[in-house]
C-alpha positions in Angstrom: -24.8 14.2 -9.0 -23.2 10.9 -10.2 -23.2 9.2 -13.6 -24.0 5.2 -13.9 -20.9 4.0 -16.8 -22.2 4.6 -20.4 -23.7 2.0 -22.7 -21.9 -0.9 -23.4 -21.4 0.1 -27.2 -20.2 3.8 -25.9 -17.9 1.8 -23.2 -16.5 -0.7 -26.1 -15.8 2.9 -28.4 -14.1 4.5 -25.2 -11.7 1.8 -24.3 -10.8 1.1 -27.5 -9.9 5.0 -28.2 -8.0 5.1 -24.5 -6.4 1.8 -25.5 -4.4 3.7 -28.3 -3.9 7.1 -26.4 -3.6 5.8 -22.9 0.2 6.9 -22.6 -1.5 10.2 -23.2 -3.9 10.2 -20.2 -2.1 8.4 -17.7 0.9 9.3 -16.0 2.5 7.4 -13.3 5.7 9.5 -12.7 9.7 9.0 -13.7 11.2 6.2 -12.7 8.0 3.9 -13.9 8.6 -0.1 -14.7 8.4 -1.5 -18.6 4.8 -1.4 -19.4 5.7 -4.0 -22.1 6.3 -6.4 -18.8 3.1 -6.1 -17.2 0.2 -8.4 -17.8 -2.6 -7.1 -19.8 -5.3 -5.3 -18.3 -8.9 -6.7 -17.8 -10.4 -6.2 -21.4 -13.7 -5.4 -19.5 -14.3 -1.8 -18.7 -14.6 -1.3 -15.0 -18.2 -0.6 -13.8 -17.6 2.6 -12.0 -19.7 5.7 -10.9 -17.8 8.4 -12.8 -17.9 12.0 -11.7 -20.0 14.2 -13.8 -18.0 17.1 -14.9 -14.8 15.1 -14.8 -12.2 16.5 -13.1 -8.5 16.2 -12.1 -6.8 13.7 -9.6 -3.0 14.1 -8.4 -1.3 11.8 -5.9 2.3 10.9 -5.2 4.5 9.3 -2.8 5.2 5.2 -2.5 6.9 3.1 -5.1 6.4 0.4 -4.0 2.4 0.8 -5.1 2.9 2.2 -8.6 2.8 -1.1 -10.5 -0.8 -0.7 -8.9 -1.3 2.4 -9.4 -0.7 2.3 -13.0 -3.2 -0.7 -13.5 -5.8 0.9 -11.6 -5.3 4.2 -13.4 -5.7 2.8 -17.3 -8.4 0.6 -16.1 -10.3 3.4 -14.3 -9.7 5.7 -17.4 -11.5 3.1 -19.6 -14.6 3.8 -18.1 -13.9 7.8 -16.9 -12.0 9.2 -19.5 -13.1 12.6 -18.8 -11.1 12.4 -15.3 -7.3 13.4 -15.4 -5.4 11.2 -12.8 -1.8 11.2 -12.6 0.8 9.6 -9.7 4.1 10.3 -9.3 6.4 7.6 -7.0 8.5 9.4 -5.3 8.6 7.9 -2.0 6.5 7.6 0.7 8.3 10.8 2.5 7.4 12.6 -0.4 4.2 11.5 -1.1 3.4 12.9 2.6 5.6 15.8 2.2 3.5 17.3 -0.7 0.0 15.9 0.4 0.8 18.3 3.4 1.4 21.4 1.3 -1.4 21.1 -0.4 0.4 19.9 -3.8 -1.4 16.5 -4.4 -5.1 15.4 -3.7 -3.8 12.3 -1.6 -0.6 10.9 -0.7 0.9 7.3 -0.9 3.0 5.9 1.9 3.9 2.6 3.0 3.5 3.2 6.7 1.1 4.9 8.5 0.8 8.8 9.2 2.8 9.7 13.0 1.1 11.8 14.8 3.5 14.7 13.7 2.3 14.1 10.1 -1.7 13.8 10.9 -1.3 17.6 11.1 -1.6 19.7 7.9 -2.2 23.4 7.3 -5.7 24.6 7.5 -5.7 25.4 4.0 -5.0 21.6 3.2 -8.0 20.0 5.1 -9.7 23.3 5.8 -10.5 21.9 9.4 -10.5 18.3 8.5 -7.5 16.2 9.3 -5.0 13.5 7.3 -6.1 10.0 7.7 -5.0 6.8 6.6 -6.6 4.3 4.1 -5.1 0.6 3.3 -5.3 -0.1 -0.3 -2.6 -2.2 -1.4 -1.2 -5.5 0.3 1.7 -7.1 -0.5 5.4 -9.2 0.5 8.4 -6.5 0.6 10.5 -9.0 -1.3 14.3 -10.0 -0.1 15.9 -10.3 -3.7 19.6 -11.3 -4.3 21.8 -11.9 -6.7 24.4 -15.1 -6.2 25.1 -17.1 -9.1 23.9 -20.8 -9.0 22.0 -19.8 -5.3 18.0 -20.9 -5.2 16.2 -21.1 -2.7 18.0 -19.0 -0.2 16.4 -19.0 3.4 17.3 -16.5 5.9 15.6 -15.8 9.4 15.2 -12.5 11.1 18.2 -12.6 12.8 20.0 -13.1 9.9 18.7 -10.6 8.7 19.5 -7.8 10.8 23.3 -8.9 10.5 23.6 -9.0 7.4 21.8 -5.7 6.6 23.7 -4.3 9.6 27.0 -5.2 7.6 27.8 -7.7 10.7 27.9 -10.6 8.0 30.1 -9.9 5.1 30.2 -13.0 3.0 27.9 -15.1 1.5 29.5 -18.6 2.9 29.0 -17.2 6.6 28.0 -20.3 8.9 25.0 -18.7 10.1 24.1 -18.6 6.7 25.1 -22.0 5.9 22.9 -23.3 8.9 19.9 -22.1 7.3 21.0 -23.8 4.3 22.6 -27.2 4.7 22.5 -28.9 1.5 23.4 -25.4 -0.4 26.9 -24.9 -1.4 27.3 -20.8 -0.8 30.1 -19.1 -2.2 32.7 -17.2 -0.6 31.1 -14.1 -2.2 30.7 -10.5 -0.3 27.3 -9.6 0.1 26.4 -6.5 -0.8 23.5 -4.9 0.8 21.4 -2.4 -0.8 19.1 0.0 1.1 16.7 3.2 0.3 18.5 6.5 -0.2 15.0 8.3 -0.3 12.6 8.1 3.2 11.1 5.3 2.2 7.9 3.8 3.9 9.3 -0.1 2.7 12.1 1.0 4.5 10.1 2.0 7.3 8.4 -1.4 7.0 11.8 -3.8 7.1 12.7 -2.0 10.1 9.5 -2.5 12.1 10.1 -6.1 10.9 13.3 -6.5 12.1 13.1 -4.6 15.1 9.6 -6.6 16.2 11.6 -10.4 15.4 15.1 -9.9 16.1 15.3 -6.6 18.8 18.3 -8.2 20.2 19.6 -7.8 16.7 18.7 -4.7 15.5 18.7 -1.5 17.4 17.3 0.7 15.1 13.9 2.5 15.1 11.4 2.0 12.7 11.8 4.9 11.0 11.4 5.9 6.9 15.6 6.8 7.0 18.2 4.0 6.6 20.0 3.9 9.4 22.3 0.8 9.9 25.9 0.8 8.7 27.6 -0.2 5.3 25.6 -1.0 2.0 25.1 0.8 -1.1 21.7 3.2 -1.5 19.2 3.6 -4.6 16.1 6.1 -4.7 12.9 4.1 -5.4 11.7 0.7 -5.3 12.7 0.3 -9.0 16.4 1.6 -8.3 17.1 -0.9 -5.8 16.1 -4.0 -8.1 17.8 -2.8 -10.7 20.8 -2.4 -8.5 20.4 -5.6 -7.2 20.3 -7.2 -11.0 23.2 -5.9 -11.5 25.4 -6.6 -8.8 26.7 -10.4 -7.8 26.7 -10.5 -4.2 23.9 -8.3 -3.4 20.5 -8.2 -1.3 18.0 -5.5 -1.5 14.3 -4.7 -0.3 11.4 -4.0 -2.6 7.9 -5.1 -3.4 7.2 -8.0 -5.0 6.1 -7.1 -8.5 9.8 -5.4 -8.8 10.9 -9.1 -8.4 8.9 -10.4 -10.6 9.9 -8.5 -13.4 13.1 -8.8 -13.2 13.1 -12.3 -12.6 14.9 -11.9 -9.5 15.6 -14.8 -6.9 13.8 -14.4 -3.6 14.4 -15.0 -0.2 12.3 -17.7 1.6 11.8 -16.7 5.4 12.5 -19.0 8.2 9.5 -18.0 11.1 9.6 -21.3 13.1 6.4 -22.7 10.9 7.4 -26.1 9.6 8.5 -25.1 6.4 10.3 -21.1 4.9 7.5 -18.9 3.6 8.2 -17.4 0.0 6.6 -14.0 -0.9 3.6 -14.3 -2.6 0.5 -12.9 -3.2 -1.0 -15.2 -0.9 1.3 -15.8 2.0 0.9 -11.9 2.3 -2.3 -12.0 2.7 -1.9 -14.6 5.6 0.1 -12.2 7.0 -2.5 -9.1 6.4 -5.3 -11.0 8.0 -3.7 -11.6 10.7 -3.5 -7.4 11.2 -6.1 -5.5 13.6 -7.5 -2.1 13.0 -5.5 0.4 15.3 -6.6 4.0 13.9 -9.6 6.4 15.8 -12.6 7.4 13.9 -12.1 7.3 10.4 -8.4 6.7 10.3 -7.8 2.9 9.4 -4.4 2.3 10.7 -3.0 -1.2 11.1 -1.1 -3.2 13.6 1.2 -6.2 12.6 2.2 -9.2 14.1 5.8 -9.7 12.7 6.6 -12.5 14.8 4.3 -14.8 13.8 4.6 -18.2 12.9 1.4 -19.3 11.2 1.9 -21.9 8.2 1.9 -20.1 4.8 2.1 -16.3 7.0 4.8 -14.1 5.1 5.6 -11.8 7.7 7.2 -8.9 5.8 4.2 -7.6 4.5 3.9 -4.2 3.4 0.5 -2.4 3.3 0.1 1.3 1.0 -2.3 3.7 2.5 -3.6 7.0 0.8 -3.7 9.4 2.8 -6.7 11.9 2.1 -8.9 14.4 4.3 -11.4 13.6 6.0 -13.0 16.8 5.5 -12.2 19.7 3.6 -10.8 18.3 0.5 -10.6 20.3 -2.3 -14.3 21.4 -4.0 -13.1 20.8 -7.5 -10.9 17.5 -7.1 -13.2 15.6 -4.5 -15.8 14.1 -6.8 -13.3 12.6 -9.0 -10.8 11.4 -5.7 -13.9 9.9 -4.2 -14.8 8.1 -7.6 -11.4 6.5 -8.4 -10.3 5.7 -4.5 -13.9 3.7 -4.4 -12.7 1.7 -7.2 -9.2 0.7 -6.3 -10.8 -0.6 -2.9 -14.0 -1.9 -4.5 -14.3 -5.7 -5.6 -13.0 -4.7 -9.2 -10.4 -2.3 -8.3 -9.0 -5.1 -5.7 -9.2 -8.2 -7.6 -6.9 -6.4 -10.3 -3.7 -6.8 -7.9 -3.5 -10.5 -8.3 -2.6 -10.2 -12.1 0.2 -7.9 -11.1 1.9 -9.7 -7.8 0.1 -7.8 -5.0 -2.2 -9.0 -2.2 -5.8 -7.6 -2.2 -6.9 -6.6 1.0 -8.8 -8.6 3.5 -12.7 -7.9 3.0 -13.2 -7.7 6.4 -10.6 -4.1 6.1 -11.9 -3.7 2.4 -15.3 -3.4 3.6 -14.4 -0.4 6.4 -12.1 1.8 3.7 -15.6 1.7 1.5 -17.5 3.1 4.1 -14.6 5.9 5.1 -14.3 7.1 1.2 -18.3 7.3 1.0 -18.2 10.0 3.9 -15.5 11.6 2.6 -16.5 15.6 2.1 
């Protein structure tokens, strides 16, 4: 049996207790952002069907989703304090690595689950199987560091070569091409890639490989594989890196940008004008995305070589992986609970405040109906 939220009087007491003790009560993993960065939660307590009994919730894996995850986490704690929820970003490899030994209730990861991964030990989904749930939309942003440089454009092509270490300094004329009225130093660039299986990584690869094949001949994979660059672990490692280095470019989602008020690339896609990263040239680029999963698996397919005006084609979308049966007696009220918040109306229209893209309704609407029947 479910709950309805307490009284508004109880809720007010509640949130104002949690607001004080919330770095009690919610843990989001090493490696976390500066909370003091962050834009204040909603001061209205969430209306959410809170588990009776309470219960625990563990999750792990992408960093790219824990800006996110830390929002949704305090704000779903406001009005279910009695539920213990912690996430830990390790990665997206991770995250799948220890949702299939059984050591987390769901796993993030910023691609969708192979067919090698959809299989877990009996004990895990006691007969069920691993399926994947959008939840998060968002640009993978292109930051870089060059003194005096605004603006920047690049085009997939560019791209590839300059990830691939086949360009090597900033002032390179295919560079300059794209930018004719900037004046680019004769600066090295410095590329900087995931050292961890990373599911962004995953996603600039499919990018890459889907709009400039000729270009790059790598696989979409989670692993870096093209030459030269320096490595960081994390989403948050990379920016950093990337603030502190003149000359380089790395990968990451857009709230890591944000923070550290770190210059973007625009993307030329053969629309009229370069699309920025934002909030809602992602979500051009989600809707645009078609339901490929079976059943109740809600995997998604991307154009990345479109050219619709105002489509940011890098998008990166997090999915939680979860059971479709056989989840865990004792965890499942309380993973049902919070994962039909973070995709409900309230849950989604959070992300905006913090740089990421909601998800289309039309895809909102289908992961509502999957985490009803979860069991």
């Amino acid at each position: 049996m479910r709950i309805r939220r307490p009284s508004r009087h109880d809720r007010w007491k509640r949130a104002v207790v949690l607001a004080l003790g919330a770095g009690l009560l919610v843990s989001c993993g090493a490696g976390g952002t500066d909370e003091k960065a962050e834009p204040a939660a909603s001061a209205a307590v969430p209306d959410i069907d809170c588990p009776s009994g309470g219960g625990q919730v563990r999750g792990s894996g992408s960093s790219a989703q824990q800006n996110a995850m830390k929002r949704w986490m305090k704000q779903y704690q406001a009005a279910c304090g009695d539920v213990q929820l912690a996430y830990n970003p390790l990665g997206s490899g991770a995250g799948v690595a220890q949702f299939q030994r059984g050591a987390t209730a769901f796993g993030g990861t910023d691609q969708p689950l192979t067919s090698e991964d959809r299989s877990v030990p009996q004990d895990v989904c006691s007969g069920g199987r691993a399926i994947d749930l959008p939840m998060v939309g968002g640009p993978i942003a292109l930051g870089y560091n060059i003194p005096g440089v605004t603006g920047l454009v690049l085009d997939a092509p560019t791209l590839a070569r300059i990830f691939d270490a086949r360009i090597t300094r900033w002032n390179h004329s295919a560079i300059q091409r794209l930018n004719p009225d900037v004046k680019l130093p004769d600066l090295p660039v410095v590329p900087v890639h995931r050292a961890d299986d990373s599911g962004t990584t995953q996603n600039l690869n499919a990018y890459l490989k889907g709009a400039a094949s000729d270009r790059w001949p790598y696989a979409a994979d989670k692993k870096w594989q093209a030459r030269g660059g320096h490595s960081a672990n994390g989403s948050d490692a990379v920016s950093t890196a990337v603030t502190q280095t003149e000359g380089a470019i790395g990968y990451f989602e857009l709230s890591f940008a944000v923070k550290r008020k770190i210059d973007t690339v625009h993307i030329a896609t053969g629309a009229a004008e370069p699309v920025a990263p934002t909030t809602t040239s992602a979500s051009a680029g989600i809707a645009a995305a078609k339901v490929a999963g079976e059943g109740k698996d809600l995997r998604l397919t991307f154009d990345y070589k479109t050219s619709a005006e105002g489509a940011y084609p890098l998008v990166l979308v997090t999915y939680e992986i979860v059971c479709d049966t056989g989840n865990r007696p004792e965890s499942l009220p309380a993973l049902k609970s919070f994962l039909a918040y973070t995709a409900g109306e309230e849950g989604q229209e959070e992300l905006h405040a913090i740089h990421y893209a909601p998800l289309p309704e039309s895809v909102a609407v289908q992961v509502r109906e999957v985490i009803s029947t979860l069991s």
